[in-house]
C-alpha positions as CSV (number, residue, x, y, z in Angstrom):
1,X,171.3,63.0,-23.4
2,X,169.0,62.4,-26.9
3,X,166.5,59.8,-26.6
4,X,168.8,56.8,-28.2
5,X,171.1,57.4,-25.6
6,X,168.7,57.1,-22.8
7,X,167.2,54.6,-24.0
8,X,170.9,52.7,-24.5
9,X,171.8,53.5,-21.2
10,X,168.9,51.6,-20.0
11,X,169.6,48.5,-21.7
12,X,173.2,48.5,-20.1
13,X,171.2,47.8,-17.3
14,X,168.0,46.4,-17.6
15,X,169.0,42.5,-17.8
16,X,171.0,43.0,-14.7
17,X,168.1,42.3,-12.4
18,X,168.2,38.9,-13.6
19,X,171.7,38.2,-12.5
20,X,171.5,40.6,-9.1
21,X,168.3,40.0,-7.9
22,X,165.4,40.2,-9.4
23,X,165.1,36.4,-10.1
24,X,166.3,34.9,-6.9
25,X,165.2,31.8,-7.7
26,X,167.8,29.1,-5.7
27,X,167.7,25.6,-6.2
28,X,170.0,22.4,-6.7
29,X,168.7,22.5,-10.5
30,X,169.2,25.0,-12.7
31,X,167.6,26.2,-16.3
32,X,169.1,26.3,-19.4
33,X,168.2,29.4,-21.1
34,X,167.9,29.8,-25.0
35,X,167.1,33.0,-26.7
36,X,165.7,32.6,-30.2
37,X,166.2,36.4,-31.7
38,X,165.5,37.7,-35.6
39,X,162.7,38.7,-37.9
40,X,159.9,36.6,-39.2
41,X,161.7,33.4,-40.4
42,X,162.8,33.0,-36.4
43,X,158.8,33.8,-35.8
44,X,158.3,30.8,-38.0
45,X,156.0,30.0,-41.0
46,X,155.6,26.4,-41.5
47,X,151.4,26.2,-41.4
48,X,150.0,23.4,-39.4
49,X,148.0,21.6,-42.2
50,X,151.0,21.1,-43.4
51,X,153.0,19.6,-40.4
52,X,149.6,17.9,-39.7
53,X,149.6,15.8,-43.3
54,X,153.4,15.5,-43.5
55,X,153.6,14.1,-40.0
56,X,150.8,11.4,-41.0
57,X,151.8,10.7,-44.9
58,X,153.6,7.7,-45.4
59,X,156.5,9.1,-47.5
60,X,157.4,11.8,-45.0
61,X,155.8,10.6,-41.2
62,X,159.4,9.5,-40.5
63,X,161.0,12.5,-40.2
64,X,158.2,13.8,-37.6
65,X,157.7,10.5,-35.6
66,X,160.0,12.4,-32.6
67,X,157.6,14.5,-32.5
68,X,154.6,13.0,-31.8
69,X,152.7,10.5,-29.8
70,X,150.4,8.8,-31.9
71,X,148.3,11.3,-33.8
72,X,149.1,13.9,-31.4
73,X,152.1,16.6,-31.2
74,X,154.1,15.9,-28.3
75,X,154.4,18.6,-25.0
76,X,157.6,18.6,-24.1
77,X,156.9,18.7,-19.9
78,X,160.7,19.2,-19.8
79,X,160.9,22.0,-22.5
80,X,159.5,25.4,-22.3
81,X,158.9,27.8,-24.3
82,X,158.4,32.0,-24.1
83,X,156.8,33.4,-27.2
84,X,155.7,36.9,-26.6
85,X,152.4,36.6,-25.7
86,X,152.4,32.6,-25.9
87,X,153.7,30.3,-23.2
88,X,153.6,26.7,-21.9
89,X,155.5,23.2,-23.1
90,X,157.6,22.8,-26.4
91,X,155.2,22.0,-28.7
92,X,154.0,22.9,-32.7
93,X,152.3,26.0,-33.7
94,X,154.7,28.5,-31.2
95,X,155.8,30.0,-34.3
96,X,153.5,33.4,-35.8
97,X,149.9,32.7,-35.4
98,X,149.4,28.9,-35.2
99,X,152.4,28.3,-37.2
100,X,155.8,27.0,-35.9
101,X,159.4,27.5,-36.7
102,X,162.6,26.2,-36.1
103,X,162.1,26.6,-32.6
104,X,160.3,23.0,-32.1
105,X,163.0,20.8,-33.6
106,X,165.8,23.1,-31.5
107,X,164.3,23.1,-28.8
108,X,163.6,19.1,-29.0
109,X,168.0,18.2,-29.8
110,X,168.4,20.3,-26.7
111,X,166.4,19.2,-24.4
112,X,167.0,16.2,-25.1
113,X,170.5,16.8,-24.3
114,X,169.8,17.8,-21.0
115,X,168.8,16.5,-17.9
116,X,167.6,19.9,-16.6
117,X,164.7,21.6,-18.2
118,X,165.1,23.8,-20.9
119,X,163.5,27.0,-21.6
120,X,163.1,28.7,-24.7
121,X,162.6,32.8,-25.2
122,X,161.9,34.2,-28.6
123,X,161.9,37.7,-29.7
124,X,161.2,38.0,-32.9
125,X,159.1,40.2,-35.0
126,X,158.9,40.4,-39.1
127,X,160.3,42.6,-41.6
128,X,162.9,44.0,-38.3
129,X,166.3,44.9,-39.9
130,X,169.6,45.0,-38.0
131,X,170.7,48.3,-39.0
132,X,167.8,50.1,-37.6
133,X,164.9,47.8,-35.4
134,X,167.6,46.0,-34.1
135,X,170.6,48.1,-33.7
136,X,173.1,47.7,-31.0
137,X,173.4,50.2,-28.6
138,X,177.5,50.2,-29.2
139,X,176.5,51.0,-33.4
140,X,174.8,54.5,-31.8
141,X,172.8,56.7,-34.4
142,X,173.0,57.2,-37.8
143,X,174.3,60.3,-39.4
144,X,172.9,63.8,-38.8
145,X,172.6,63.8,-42.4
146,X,170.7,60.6,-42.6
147,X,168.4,61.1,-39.5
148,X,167.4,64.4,-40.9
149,X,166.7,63.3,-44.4
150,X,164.8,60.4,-42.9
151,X,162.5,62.9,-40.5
152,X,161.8,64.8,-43.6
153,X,160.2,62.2,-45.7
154,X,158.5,61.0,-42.6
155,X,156.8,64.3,-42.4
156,X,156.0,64.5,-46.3
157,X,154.3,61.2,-45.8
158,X,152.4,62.3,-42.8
159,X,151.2,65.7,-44.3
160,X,149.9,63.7,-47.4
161,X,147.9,61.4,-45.4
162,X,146.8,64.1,-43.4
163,X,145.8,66.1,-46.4
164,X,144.3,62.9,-48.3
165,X,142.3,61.8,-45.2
166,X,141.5,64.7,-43.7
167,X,143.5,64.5,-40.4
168,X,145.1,66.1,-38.3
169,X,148.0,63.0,-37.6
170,X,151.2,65.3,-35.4
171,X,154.3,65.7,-37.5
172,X,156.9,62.7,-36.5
173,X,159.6,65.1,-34.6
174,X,163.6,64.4,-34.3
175,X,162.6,62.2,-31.3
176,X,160.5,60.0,-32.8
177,X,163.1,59.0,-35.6
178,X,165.6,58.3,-33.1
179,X,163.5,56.0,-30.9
180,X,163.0,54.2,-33.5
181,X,166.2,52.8,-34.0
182,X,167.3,50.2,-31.3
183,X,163.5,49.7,-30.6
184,X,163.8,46.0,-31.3
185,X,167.1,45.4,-29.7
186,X,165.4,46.7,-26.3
187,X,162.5,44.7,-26.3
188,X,164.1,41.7,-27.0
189,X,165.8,42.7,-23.5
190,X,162.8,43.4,-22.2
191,X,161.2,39.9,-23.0
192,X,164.2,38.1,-21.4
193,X,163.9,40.0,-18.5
194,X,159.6,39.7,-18.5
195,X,160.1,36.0,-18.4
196,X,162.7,35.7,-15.9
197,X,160.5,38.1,-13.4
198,X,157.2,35.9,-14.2
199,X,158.8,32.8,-14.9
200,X,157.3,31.3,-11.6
201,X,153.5,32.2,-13.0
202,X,154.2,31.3,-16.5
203,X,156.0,27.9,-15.8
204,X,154.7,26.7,-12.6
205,X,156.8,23.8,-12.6
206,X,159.9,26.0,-12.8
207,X,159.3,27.4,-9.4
208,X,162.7,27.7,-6.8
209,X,164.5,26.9,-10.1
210,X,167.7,29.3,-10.8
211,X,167.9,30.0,-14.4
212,X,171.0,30.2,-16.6
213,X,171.2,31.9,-19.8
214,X,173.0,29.1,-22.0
215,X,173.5,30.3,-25.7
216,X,171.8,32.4,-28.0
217,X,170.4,32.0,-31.6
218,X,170.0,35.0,-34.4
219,X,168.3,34.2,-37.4
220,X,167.7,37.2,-39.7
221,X,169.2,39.0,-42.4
222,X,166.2,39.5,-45.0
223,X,165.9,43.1,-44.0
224,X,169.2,44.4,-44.3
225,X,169.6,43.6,-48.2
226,X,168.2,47.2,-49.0
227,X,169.6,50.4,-49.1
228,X,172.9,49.9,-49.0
229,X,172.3,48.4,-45.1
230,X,174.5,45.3,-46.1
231,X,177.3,47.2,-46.3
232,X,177.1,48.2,-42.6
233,X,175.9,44.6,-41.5
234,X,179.5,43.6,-40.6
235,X,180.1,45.8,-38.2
236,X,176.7,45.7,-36.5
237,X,176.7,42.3,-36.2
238,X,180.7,42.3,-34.6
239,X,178.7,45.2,-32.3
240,X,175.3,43.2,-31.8
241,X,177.3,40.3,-30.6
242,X,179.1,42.2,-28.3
243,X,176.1,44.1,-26.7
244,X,173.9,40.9,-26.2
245,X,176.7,39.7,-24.2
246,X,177.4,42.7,-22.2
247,X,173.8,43.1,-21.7
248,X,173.2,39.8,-20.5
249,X,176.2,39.7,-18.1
250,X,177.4,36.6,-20.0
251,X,180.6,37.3,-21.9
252,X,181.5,34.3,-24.1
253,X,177.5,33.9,-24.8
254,X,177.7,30.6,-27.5
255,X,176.0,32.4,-30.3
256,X,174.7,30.8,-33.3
257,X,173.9,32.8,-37.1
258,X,171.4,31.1,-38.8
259,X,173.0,32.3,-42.3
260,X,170.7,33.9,-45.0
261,X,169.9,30.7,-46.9
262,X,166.5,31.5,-49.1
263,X,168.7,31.4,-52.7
264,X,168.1,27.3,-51.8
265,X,169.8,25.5,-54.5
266,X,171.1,28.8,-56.5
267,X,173.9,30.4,-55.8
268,X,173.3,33.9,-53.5
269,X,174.2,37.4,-55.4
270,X,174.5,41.2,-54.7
271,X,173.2,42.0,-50.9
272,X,172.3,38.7,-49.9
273,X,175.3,37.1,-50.9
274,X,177.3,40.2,-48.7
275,X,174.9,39.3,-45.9
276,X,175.7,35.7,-45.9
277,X,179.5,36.1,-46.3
278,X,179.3,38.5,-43.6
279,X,177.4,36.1,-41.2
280,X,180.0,33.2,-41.8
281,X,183.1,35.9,-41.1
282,X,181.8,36.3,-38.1
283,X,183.0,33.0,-36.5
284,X,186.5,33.4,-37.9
285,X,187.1,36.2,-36.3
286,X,190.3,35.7,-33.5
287,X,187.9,36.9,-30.4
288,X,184.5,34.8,-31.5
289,X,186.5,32.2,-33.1
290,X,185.6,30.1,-29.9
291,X,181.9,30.8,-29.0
292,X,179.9,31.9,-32.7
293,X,179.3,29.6,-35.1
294,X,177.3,30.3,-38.5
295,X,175.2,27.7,-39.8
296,X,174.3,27.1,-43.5
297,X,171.3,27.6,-44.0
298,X,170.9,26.7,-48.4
299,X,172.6,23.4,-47.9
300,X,169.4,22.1,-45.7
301,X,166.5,23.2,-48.6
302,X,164.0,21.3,-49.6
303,X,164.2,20.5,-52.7
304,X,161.1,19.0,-53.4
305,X,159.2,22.3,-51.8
306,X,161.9,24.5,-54.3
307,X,160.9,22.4,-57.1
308,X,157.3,23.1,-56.5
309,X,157.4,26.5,-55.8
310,X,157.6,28.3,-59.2
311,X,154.3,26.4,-60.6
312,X,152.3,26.5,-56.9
313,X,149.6,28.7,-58.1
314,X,149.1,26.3,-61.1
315,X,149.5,23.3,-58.5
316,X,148.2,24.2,-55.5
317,X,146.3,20.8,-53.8
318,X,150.1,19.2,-54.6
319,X,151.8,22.2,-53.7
320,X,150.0,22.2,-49.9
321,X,151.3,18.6,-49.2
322,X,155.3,20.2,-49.3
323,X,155.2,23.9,-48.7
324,X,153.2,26.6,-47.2
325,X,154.8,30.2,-47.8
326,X,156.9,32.2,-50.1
327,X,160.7,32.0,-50.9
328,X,161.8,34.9,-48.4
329,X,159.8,32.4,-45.5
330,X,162.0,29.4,-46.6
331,X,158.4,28.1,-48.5
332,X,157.2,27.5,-45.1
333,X,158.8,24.1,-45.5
334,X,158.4,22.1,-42.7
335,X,160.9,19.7,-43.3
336,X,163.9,22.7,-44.4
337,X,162.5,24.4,-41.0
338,X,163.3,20.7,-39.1
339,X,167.0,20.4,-40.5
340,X,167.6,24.4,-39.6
341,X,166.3,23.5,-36.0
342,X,168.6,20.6,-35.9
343,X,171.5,22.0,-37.3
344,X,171.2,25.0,-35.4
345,X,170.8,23.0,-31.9
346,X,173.8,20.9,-32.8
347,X,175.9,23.8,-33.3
348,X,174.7,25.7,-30.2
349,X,175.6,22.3,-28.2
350,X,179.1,21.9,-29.6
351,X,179.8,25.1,-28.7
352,X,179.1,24.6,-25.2
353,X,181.4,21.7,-25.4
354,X,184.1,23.9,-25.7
């Protein structure tokens, strides 16, 4: 058995603790757990100085008054939230670094749907693509072909540095390729089942609580536009679907696509467009017609922050008070990263309805 296989194997079975016994936490009240999964735009890029004078400026304070208590960001005491190494109540700035993301606005619909808490678990890491970082166990590896041609320019790259630098770096091997792909996948496994096994330390308040994994969110797609990978995102996301599921013992999972949406007011071409029509075939299909739903994510821009954008450098004191990153991060807008959140919360929600 090669190490993808292993290592496949293992996630078949690595989340099944949670259901069988490892988190034997019984109570009258359960959890609803959401996982939050993708690359950096799920991390979340929306700086704080923004949200900070956005939430206080008159033209805009409206949109963030929710969220806050006077001058200060609300902690949820009924939301929760898992962030790799980050943990405590729903708040701002649980996105990468002190940033945040469209978990805060999500994480506010839902748990203010609910009368149980509500806890949140994101895996996310930047510049992660779905055909390799996150690939399902069910997609397998690659092609001989491709795994060998990719082992080879791994080693030219190696030997170069080696030679440049004067080290003596080891040769990636066949092994070492093949790990590689899945990687993601599995820790995302491994962070739901980390929180579930330590969820009475990280959220005391959560103690004899029996949690319930209630839907699941994927927001990605930047990565896969190179290479030709959009041409296999169709079926790895049919298969990435279907392995989250089995994986979590929860068939019928309500899974919600963030859809590509950084073209904003333009329409999307070439790979991203195939990305995006992709992500919205996915909840036509007969068997997920019932329990995926893709979200727009173009039709929610800011248009002030897009309009902005091409000058910033020329403009930047104006430019701070309505975006904070690049076009691939959705210009770290806060207010585009508020109606994602919302949208993508209402559509996890009327899913469960069903």
């Amino acid at each position: 058995m090669n190490a993808f296989n292993r290592m496949s194997f293992m996630t078949f079975h690595i989340i099944a603790a949670i259901v069988t016994g490892t988190a034997t936490m019984v109570a009258d009240e359960s959890v609803k757990v959401f996982i939050l999964a993708g690359q950096s735009n799920m991390e979340g890029k929306v700086q704080s100085k923004l949200m900070e004078h956005q939430a206080s400026d008159p033209k805009t304070k409206d949109l963030f008054k929710h969220l806050r208590k006077g001058e200060d960001w609300i902690v949820r005491d009924d939301v929760w939230i898992k962030f790799l190494g980050k943990h405590g109540g729903l708040t701002e700035g649980y996105g990468s670094g002190d940033r945040t993301g469209v978990e805060l606005e999500f994480g506010n619909i839902v748990g203010n749907h609910y009368d149980e808490p509500v806890l949140l678990i994101k895996a996310a890491w930047g510049g992660h693509s779905l055909v390799k970082n996150f690939r399902p166990p069910s997609a397998g590896l690659p092609e001989e072909s491709i795994l060998i041609e990719e082992l080879e320019k791994a080693q030219t790259r190696v030997t170069k540095n080696n030679e440049k630098h004067n080290r003596t770096e080891a040769l990636p091997s066949m092994d070492d390729i093949k790990s590689a792909y899945g990687l993601s996948y599995r820790n995302m496994l491994a962070e739901v089942k980390g929180t579930f096994d330590d969820c009475e330390t990280l959220f005391p308040s959560l103690k004899g609580k029996k949690l319930e994994i209630a839907g699941f969110v994927w927001f990605q797609g930047w990565n896969d536009q190179y290479n030709g990978a959009e041409t296999a995102y169709a079926a790895n996301m049919e298969q990435f679907i279907h392995d989250v599921r089995k994986d979590l013992k929860s068939p019928g999972l309500p899974f919600v696509i963030g859809v590509m949406g950084q073209n904003g007011s333009k329409p999307a071409k070439g790979a991203m467009l195939t990305i995006q029509e992709t992500q919205l075939s996915m909840e036509v299909m007969p068997k997920f017609s019932a329990n995926v739903k893709a979200v727009r994510t173009d039709v929610l821009i800011d248009k002030a922050a897009e309009r902005l954008y091409p000058t910033w450098k020329q403009n930047v004191a104006e430019w701070e008070k309505t975006g904070s990153d690049h076009g691939y991060h959705y210009l770290g807008s806060a207010i585009w990263h508020l109606r994602m959140g919302d949208a993508f919360a209402e559509a996890m929600l009327n899913l469960m309805t069903k």
